[in-house]
N, CA and C atoms as a LAMMPS dump frame, in Angstrom:
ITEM: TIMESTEP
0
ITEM: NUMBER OF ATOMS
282
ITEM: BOX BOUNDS ff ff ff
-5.0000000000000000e+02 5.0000000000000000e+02
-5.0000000000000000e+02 5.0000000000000000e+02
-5.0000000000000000e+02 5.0000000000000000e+02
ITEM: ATOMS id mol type element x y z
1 1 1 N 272.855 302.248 51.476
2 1 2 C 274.036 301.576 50.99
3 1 3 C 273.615 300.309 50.247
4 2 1 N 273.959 299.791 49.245
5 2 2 C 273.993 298.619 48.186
6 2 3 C 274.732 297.554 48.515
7 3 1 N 273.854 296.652 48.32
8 3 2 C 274.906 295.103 48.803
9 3 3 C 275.117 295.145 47.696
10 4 1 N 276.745 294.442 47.262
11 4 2 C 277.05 293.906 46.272
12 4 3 C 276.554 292.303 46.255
13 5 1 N 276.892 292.454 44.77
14 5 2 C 276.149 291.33 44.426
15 5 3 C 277.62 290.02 44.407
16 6 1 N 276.95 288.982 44.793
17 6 2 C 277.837 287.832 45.139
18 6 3 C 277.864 287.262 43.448
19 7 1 N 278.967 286.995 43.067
20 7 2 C 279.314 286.344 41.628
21 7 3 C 278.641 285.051 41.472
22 8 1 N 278.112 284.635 40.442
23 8 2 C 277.588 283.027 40.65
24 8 3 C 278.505 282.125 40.476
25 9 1 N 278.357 281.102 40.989
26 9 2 C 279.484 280.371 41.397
27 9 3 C 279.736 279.666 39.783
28 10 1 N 280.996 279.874 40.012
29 10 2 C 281.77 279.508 38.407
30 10 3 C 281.559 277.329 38.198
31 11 1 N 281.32 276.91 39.369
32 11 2 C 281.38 275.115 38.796
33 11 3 C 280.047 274.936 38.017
34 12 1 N 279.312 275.337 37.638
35 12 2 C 278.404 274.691 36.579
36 12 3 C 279.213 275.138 34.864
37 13 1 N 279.82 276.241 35.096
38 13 2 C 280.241 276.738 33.729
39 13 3 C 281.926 275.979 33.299
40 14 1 N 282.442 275.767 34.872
41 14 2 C 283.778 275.293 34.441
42 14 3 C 283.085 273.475 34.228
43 15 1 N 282.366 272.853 34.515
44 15 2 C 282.463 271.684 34.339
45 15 3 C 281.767 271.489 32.91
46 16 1 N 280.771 272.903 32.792
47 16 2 C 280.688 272.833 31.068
48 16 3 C 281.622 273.045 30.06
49 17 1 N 282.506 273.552 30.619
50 17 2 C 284.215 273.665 29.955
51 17 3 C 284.818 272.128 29.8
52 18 1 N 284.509 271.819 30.722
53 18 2 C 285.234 270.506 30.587
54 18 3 C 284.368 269.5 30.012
55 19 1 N 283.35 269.332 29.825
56 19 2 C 282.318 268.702 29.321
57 19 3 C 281.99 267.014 30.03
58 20 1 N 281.898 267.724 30.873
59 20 2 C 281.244 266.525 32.482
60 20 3 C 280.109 266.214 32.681
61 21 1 N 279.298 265.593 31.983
62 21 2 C 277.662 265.144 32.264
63 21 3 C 277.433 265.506 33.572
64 22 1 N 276.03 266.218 33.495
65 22 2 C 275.369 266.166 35.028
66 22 3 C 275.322 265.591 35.566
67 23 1 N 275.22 264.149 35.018
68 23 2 C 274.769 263.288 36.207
69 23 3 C 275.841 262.938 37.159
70 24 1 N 276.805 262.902 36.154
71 24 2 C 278.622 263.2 36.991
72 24 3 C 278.507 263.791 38.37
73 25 1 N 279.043 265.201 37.392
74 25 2 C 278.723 265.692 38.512
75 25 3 C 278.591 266.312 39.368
76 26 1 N 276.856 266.179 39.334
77 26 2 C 276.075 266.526 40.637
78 26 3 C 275.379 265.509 41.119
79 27 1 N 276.036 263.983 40.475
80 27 2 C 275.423 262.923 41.358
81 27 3 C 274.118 262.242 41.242
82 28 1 N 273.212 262.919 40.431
83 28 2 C 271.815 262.556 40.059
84 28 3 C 271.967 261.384 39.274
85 29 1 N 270.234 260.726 40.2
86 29 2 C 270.609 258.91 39.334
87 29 3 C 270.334 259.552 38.134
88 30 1 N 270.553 258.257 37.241
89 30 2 C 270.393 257.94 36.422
90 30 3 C 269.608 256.356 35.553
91 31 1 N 269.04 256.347 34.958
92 31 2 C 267.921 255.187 34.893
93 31 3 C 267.95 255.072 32.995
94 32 1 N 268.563 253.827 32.852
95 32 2 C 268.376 252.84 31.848
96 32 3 C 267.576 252.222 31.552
97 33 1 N 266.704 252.31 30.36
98 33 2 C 265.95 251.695 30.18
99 33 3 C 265.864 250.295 29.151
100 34 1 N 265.943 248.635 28.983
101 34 2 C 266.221 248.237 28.254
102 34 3 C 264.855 247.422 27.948
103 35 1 N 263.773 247.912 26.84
104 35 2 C 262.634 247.382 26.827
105 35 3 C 261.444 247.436 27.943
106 36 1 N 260.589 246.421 28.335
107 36 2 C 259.795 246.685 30.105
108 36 3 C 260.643 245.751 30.708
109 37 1 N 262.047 245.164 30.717
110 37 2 C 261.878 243.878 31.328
111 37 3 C 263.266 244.314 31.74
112 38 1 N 264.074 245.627 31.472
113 38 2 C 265.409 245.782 32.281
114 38 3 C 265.61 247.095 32.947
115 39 1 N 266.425 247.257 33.576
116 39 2 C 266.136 248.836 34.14
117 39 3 C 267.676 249.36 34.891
118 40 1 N 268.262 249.58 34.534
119 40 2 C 269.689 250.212 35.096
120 40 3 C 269.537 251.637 35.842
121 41 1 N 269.577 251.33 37.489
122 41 2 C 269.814 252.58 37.955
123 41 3 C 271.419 253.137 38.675
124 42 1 N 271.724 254.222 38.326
125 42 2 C 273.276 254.457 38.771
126 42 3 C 272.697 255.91 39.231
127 43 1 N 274.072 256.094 40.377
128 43 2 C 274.059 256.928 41.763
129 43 3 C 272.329 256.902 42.479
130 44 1 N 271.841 255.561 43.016
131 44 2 C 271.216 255.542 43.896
132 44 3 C 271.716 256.005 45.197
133 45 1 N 270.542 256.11 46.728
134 45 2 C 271.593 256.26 47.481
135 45 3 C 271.067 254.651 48.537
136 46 1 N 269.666 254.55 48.828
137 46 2 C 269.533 253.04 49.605
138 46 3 C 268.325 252.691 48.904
139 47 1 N 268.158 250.975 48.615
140 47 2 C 266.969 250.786 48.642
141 47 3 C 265.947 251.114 49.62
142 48 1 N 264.842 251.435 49.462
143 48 2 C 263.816 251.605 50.752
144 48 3 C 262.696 250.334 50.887
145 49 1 N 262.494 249.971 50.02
146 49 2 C 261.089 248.536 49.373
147 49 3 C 261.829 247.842 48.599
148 50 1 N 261.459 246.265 48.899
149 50 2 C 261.892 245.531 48.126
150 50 3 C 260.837 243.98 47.585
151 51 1 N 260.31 243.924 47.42
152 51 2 C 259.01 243.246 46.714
153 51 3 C 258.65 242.987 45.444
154 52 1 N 258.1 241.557 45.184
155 52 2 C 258.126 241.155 43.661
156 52 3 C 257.53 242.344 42.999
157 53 1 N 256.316 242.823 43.391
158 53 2 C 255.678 243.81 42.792
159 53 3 C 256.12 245.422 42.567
160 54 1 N 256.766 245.829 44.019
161 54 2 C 257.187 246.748 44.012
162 54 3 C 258.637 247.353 44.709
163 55 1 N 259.579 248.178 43.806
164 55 2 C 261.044 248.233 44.653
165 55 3 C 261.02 249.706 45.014
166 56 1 N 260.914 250.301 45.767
167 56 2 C 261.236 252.115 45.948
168 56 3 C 262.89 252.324 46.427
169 57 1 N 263.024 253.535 45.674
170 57 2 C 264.843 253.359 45.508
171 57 3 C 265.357 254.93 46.276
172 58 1 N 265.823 255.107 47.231
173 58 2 C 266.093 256.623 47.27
174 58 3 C 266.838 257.201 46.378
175 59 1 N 267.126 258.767 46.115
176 59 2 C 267.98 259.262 45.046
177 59 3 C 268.459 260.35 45.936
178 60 1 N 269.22 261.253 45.365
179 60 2 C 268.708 262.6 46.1
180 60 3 C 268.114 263.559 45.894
181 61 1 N 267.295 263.344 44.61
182 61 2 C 266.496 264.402 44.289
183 61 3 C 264.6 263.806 44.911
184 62 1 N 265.159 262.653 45.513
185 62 2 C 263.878 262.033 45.818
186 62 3 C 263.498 260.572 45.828
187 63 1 N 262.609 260.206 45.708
188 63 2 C 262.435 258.554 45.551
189 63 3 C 262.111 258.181 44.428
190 64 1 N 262.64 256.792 44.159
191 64 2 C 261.637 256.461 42.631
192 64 3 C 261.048 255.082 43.182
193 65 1 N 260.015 254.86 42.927
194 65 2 C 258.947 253.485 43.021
195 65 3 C 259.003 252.903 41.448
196 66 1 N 259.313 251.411 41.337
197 66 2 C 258.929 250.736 40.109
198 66 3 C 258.142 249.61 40.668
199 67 1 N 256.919 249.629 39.696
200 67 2 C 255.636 248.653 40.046
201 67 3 C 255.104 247.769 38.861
202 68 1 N 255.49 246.57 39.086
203 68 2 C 254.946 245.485 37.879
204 68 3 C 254.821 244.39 38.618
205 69 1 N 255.517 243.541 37.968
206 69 2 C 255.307 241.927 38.408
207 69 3 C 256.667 241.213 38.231
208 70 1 N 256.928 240.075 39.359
209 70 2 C 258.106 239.372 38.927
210 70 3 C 259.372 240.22 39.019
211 71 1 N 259.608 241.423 40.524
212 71 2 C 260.471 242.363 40.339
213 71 3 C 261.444 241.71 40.754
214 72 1 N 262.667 241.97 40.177
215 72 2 C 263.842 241.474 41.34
216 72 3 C 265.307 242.402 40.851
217 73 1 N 266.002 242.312 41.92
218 73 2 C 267.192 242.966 42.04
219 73 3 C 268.451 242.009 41.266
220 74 1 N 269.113 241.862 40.209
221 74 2 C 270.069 241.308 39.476
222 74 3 C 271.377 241.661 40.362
223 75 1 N 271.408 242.787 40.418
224 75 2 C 272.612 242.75 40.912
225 75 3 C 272.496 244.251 41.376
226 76 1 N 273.883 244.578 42.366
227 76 2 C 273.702 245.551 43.371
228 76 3 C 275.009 246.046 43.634
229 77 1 N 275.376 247.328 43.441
230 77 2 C 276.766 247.831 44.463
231 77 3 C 276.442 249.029 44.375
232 78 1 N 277.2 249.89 45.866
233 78 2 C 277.427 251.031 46.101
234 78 3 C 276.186 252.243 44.933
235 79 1 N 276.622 251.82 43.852
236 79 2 C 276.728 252.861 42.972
237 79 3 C 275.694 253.102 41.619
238 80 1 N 275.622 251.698 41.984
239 80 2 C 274.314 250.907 40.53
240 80 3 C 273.715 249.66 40.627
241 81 1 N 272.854 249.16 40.215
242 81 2 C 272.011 248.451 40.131
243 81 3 C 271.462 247.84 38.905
244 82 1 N 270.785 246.884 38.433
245 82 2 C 270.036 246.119 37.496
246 82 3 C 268.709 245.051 38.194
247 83 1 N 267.531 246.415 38.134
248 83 2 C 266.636 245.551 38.17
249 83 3 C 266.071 244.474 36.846
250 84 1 N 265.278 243.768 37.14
251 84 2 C 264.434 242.654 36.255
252 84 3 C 262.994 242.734 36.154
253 85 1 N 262.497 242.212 35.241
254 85 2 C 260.736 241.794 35.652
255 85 3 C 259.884 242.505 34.478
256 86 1 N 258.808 242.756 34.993
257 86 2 C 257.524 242.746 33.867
258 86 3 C 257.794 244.49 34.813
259 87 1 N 257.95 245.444 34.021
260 87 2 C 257.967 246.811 34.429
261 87 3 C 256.683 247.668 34.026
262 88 1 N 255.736 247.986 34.86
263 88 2 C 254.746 248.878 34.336
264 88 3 C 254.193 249.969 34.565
265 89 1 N 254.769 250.338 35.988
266 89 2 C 254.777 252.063 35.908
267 89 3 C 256.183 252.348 36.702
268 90 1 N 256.806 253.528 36.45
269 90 2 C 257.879 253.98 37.453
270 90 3 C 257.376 255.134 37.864
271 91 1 N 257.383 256.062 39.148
272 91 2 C 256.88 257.281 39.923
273 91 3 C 258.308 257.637 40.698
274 92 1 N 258.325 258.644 40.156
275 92 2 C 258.974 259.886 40.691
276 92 3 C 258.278 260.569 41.62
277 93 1 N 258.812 260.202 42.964
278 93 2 C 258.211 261.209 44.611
279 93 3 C 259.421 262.086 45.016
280 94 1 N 259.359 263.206 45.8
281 94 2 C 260.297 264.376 45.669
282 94 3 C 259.789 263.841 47.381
């Protein structure tokens, strides 16, 4: 006997109907870049590190680490962020 096959689920195609950025939504940050010296992250979920040198940020696809000099947090809510500083590598950890 044959399993039927389960339909794929219609919300990736209806929200391409509607024309809803991914990052919308399915929530994935998102990261601004303004030169080395600004950095906009939106739908974080907690900071984890917080240090001139280095900030590690959870997401849910994973962590991100930014490592330079002179780091600091501008400002902060729920949802987004604006780091500062001399920016010189960012790492993506899963």
């Amino acid at each position: 006997m044959r399993r039927k096959k389960k339909p794929n689920s219609p919300v990736p195609a209806l929200l391409s109907a509607m024309q809803i950025p991914a990052d919308l939504s399915y929530r994935e940050a998102v990261l601004t870049f303004f030169g080395g010296r600004e950095l906009y992250v939106e739908n974080y979920q907690k900071i984890l590190t917080y240090e001139p040198c280095c900030i590690r940020i959870l997401t849910r696809k994973g962590r991100v680490c930014i490592e330079g000099s002179r780091l600091t947090i501008a400002y902060y809510s729920g949802e987004e962020m604006k780091i500062t500083g001399q920016m010189q590598t960012i790492t993506f950890e899963p």
